[in-house]
N, C-alpha and C positions, 0 to 999 in steps of 0.2 A: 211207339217203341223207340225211334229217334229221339225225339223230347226226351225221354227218359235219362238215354245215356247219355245226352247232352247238360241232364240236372246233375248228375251224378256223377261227370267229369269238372262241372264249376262247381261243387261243393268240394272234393277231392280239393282242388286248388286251392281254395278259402281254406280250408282246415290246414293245407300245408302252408299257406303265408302267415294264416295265424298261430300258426307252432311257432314257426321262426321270427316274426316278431317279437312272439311272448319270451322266446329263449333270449332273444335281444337285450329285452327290458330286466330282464331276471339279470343278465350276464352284468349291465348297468348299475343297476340296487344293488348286490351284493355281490363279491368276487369269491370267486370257488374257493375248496377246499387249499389247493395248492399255490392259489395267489392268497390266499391268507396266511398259509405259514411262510411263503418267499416275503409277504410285509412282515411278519414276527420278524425273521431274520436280518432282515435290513433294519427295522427298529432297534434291536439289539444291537446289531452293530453302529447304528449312527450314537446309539447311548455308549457304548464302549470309545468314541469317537468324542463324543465329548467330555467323559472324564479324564481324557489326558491333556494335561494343562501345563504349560513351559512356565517358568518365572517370569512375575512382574515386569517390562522391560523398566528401565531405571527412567527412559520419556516419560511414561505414564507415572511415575509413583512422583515425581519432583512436578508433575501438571498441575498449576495453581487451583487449590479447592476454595478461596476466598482474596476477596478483593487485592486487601495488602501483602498476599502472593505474586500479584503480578506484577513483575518489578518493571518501574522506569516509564509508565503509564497512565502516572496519576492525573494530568488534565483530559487525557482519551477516557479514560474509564469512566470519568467525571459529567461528561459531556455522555456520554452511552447511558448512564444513569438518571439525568436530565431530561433524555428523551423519551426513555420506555417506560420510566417509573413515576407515574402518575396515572393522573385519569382517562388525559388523551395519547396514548405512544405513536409514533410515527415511522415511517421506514427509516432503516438507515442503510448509510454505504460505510463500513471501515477505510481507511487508505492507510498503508503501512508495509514495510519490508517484510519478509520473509520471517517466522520464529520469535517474533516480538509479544505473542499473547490474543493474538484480535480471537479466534475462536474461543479461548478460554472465556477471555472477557465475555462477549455473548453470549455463553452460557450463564455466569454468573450475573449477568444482569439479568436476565427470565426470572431467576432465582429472587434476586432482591424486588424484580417488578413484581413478584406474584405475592411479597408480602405486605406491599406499598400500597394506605390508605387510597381509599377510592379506585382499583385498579379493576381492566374490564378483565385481567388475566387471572383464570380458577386457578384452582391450590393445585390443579395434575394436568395445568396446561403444557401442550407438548412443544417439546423442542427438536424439530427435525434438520437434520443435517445433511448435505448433498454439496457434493461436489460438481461444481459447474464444468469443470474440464470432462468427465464420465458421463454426463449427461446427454445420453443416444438420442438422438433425433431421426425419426424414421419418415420420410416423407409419403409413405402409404398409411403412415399413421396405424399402425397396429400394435404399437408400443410406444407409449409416451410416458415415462416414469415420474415427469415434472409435474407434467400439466394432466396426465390421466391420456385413458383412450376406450374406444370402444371392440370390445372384441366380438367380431361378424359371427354368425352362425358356419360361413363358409370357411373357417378356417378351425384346424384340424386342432381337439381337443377342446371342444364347445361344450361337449357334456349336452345332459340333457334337455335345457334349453335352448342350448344350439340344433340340437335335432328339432323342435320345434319352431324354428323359424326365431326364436327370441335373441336380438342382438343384447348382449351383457357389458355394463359399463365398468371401467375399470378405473379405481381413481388415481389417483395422485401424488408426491409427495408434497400439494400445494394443500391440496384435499385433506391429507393423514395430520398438515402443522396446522389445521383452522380450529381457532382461540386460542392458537401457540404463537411461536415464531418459527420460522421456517432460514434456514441460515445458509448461505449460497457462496463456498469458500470457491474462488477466484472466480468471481461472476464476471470480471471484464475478458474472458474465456468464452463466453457464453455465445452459443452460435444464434445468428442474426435471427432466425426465424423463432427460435424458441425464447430469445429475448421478448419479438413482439409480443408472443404467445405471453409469458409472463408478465407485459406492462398492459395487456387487458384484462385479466386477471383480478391485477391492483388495481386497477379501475372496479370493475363491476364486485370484488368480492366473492365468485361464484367462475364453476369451470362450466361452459355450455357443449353439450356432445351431441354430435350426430351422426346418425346411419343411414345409411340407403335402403337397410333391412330394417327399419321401426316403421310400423305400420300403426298409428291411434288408434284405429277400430279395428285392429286382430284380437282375435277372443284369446284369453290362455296369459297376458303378458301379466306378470306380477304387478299388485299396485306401486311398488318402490322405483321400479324400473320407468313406469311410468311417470311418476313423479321426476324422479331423473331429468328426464328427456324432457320433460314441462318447465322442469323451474334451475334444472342446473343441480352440479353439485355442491355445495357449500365449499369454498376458501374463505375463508376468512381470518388472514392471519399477519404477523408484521413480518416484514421482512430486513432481515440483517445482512448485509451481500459484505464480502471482505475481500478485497482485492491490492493487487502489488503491485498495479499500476497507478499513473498519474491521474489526477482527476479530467485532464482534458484528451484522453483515450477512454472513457467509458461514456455510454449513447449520453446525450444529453437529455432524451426522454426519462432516462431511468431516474438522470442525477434529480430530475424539476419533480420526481415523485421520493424524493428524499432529503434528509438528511446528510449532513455530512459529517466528519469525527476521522482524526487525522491520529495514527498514531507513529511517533520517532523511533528509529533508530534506537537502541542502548547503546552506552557508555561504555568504557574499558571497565568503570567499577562496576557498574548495572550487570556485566557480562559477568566478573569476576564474584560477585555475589550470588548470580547464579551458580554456577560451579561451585562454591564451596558450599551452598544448602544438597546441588545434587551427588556430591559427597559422603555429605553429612548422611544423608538417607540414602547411599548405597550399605553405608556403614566403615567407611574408609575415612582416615585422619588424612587433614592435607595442610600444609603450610599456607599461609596465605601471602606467601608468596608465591607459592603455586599455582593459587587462584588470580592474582596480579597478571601473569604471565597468562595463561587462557584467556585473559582477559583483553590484553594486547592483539590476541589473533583471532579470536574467535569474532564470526561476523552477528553472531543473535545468539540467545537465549538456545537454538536446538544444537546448533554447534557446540557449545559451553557443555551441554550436558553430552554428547555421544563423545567429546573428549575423556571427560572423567572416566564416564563408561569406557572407554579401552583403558584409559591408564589405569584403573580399577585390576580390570583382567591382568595386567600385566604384572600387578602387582598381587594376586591371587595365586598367579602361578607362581611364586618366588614363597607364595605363605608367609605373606606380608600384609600387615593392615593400615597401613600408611602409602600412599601417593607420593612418590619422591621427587624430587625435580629433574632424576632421569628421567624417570618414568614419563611426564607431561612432556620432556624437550625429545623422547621417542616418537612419541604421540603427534608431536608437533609437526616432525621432521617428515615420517613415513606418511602423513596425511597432506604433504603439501600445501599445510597452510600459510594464507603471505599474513605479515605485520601491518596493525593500521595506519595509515602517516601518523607521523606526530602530533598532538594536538597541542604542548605549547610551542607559544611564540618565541621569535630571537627580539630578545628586547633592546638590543644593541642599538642606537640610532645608525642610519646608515645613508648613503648618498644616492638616489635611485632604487630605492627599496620602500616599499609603502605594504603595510597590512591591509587587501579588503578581503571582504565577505562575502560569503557566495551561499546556497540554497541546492543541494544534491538531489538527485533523482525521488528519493527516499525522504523528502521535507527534512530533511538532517542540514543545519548548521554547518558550514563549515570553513574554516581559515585561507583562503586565495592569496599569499605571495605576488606582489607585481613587482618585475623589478625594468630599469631602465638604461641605457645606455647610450649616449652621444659621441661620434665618433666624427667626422672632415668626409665628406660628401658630397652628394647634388640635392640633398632635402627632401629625400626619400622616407618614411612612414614602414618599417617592418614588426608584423606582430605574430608570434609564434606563441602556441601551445591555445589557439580558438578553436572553433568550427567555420572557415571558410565560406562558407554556403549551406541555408537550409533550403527544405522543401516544405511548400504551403501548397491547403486544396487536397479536394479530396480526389481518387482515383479515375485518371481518364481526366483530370481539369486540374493538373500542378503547376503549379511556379515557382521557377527558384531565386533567388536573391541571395542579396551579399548578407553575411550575418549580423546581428544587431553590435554581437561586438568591436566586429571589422570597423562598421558604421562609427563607435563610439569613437575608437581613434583618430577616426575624420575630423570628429569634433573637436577632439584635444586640440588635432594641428593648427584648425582656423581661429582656436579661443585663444593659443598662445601667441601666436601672430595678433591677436588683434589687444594684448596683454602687453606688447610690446615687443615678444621672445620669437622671434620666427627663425626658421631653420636654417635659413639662408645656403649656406656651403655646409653644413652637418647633415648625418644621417642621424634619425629617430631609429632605434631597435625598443619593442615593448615586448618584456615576455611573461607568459605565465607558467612556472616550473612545477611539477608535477606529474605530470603524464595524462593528465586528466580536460579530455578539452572542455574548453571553457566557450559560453555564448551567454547572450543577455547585456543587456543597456548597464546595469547595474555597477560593474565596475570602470564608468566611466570616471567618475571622481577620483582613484587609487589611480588610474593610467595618467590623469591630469598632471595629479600630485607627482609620482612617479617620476614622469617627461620634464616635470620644472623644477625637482629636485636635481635631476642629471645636467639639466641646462644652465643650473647658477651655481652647481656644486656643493648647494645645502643641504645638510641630513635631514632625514624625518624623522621626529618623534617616533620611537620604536616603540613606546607602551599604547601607540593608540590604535585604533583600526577605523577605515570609512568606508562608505558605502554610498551610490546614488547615483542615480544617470545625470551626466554632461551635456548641457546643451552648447551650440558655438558663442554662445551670450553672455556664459559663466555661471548659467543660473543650475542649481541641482535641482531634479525633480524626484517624485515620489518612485520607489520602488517594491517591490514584491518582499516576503518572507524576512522582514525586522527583527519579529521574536526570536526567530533562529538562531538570524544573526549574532543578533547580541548574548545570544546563550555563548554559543563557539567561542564569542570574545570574550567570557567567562572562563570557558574551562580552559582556553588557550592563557588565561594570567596577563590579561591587558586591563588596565585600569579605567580605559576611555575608547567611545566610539560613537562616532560624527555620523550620522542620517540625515535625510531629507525632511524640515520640520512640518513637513504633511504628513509623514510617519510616526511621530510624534507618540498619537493615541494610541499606536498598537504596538511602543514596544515597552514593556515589564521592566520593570528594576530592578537588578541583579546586585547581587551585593559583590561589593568592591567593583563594581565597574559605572561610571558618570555616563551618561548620556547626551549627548547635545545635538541638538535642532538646529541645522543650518539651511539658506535657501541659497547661498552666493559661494562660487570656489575659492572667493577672496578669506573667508571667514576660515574655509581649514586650512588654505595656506596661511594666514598669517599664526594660526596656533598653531602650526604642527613643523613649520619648515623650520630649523637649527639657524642661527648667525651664521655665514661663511664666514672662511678661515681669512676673506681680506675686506676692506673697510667698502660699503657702496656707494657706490655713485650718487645712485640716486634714491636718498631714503624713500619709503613705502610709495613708488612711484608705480607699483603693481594698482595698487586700489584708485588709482587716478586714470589709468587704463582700463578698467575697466571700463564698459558699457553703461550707463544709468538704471537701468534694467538689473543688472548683474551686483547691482553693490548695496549690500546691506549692513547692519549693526555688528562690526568685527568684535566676537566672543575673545579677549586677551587675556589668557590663562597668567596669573602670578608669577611664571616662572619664565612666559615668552620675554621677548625684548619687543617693542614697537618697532622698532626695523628691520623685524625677521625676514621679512617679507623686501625682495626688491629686486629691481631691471637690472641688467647689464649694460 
């Protein structure tokens, strides 16, 4: 009799577990009557939700849809099309300011790669896009949107796999761009761990996942999931990272798995030409002088166009279809935008005034001003408008020193002293005017020039510009960013510009501006320094001081004098 009610109470219990699980699984497969129409509802309203759509913004409708859209870019784009449009493509790193095109461009090269004979890229290769700065990093790893992750059973809304013990892999967007390109806008953003994560990646091609919960010999696991977990997910894709930083702040693991591709700065016109197309396609007339002037202030390409766009509106509410020049100098004023320096030169020859060249944060060109002054002293050395002291080494192991430009002036003092010019009872003042500090070897030859145009009271050739580190021997050595240079000296309207002739091969011929290869400071002082206004002493008694080392084949331009050049 005991047995009995003892069967009869564990079957009772079985019947009642197996109710409630079966009502489990039912509630799982399909949702009741009243979760079906609260999803109609919300359906409905997410479709009500999307048919309400604002106008075009005026960014997107002027966003270049083809190459010769992207103004101001043509050796970037060229080099970007090099790389991915062929048989074998390779990673790349953009470098470029802010609003210049780099995303555009990488879009529109997929585009030309995927039509380009021999290419491993299909006709509906994808192009995915992610921004490195949003890119969550979760150190329990339960969401990884770069690199994938796996989601545990134990974590709430696993669904019915999860109720079975099956952890579910979750991919990527390294995974979702494999046989694409995968585009990584300011990757030098990118947090140190999910860096590493992505340069194994590019190694192996494939994202590898694990779980604490994958079991090989659990019955029930889907064969995909298995596979998964055996061979990896598939990545296989190129990567395009664009960033607005320098090349030597981004890991050097990344750069040795890339490519490089540099894009500049626009122009006052390049900017000005933006603006009058995003104009043109808001549907507003604009003077182009109007575009001139945006162009003067505006720092890139997205500036130029959110200008228009207000002075658009402003001119909408007035029931106007023309852009006036009040209208932009409103725009101008209320937006607190500054003017860019000047870019030309003062071609005036002048007495301690020398044009050099310098290289911006942003690989941009640009005109450096030195000027000099000698005054009755104890032979003091002052230089204003540098950087004083950098910091070298990395974190926990820095050093500071004096800066290379500080350095340079060193040099000047002991090259002229040993030139014959020493300071004796005079001070040296060297300055660089602009607000902008200045550091790097590079303008050592312009300070040289500079200190011994103020010390013999010769002018210098105002149409020319130089550039090149000073040693104390007189000799110029190679320096960084030539092409640049020599552009600025371009659009600044100087005819002539003196380099180091180890730089020689890398910089381009610009039209209307001569080039010349010097190795000796003798050679641009004797073309560039003016006769003094009194007769010398000692003709070219400069080039006899110098060093043996230091004197080379003086370049004598048709218009110098052989005597340009000389001691006191």
């Amino acid at each position: 009799m005991l047995s009995a009610i003892l069967m009869l109470i564990q079957l009772t219990v079985t019947i009642v577990v197996g109710i409630y699980f079966f009502r489990q699984l039912r509630s799982q497969r399909a949702p009741s009557q009243g979760e079906g129409s609260h999803s109609a509802r919300e359906m409905a309203k997410l479709q009500r939700l999307r048919a309400i759509r604002l106008a075009e913004p005026l960014a997107e409708r002027v966003r270049p849809g083809k190459f010769s859209e992207v103004i101001g870019q043509e050796e970037g784009v060229r080099s970007l099309k090099a790389i991915l449009c062929g048989a074998n493509p390779q990673h790349v790193l953009i470098y470029g300011p802010p609003g210049v095109g780099k995303t555009c461009a990488a879009r529109l090269a997929l585009e030309a790669a995927r039509m380009s004979p021999g290419t491993p890229f299909a006709a509906d290769a994808p192009f995915v896009e992610v921004d490195a700065t949003c890119v969550r990093f979760d150190e329990r790893a339960i969401a990884d949107p770069l690199i994938g992750s796996v989601h545990d059973p134990i974590y709430q809304g696993a669904g019915p796999m999860g109720a079975q013990g099956v952890p579910q892999p979750k991919p990527g967007a390294v995974t979702k761009a494999h046989g694409g390109v995968l585009f990584l806008d300011e990757i030098g953003e990118m947090h140190p761990v999910q860096m590493g994560k992505l340069l194994k990646v590019l190694e192996d091609r494939k994202v590898m996942l694990e779980s604490a919960y994958y079991d090989p010999d659990m019955t029930g696991v889907p064969a995909y999931i298995r596979d998964i977990f055996r061979n990896g997910l598939p990545a296989d894709f190129r990567l395009i990272g664009a960033t607005t930083r320098s090349p030597q702040e981004i890991s050097p693991a990344l750069r040795s798995r890339c490519m490089e591709v540099f894009f500049r700065a626009l122009t006052e016109d390049e900017v000005a030409q933006i603006a009058a197309g995003a104009a043109e396609r808001a549907g507003f007339a604009m003077a182009q002088q109007q575009a001139q002037t945006i162009g003067r202030y505006a720092a890139c390409g997205r500036d130029a166009v959110n200008i228009v766009q207000m002075a658009a509106g402003l001119a909408q509410m007035e029931t106007r279809h023309e852009i006036s020049e009040t209208d932009v100098a409103w725009v101008l004023n209320s937006g607190h935008y500054a003017p860019r320096p000047p870019q030309r030169a003062e071609m005036t020859s002048r007495v301690g005034c020398v044009h050099g060249l310098a290289v911006t944060g942003d690989q941009q060109g640009a005109l450096l001003d030195v000027e000099a002054v000698v005054t009755p002293g104890e032979g003091r050395v002052t230089v204003t408008g540098i950087i004083e002291e950098e910091e070298l080494g990395q974190e926990g192991r820095r050093i500071r020193r004096k800066s290379t430009a500080r350095g340079s002036a060193e040099n000047v003092r002991t090259m002229l002293a040993a030139m014959g010019h020493p300071l004796g009872k005079r001070d040296l003042h060297l300055n660089f005017p602009g607000g902008a500090p200045v550091d790097g070897p590079s303008a050592g030859v312009a300070m040289a020039l500079a200190a011994l145009s103020a010390m013999t009271g010769q002018a210098v050739d105002g149409r020319a510009a130089v550039t090149g580190e000073i040693t104390v021997q007189g000799r110029i050595c190679a320096v960084g960013g030539v092409a640049q240079k020599v552009e600025a000296a371009r659009r600044a309207g100087l005819t002539r510009v003196f380099i180091p002739r180890e730089n020689e091969g890398e910089a381009q011929a610009s039209a209307g501006v001569e080039i010349v290869g010097v190795t000796a400071f003798a050679e641009v002082a004797s073309a560039l320094l003016m006769p003094a206004e009194k007769t010398p002493v000692e003709p070219a008694s400069l080039r006899v001081a110098l060093p043996l080392a230091a004197q080379g084949e003086v370049r004598q331009p048709a218009s110098a004098s052989p005597q340009a050049v000389q001691t006191q």
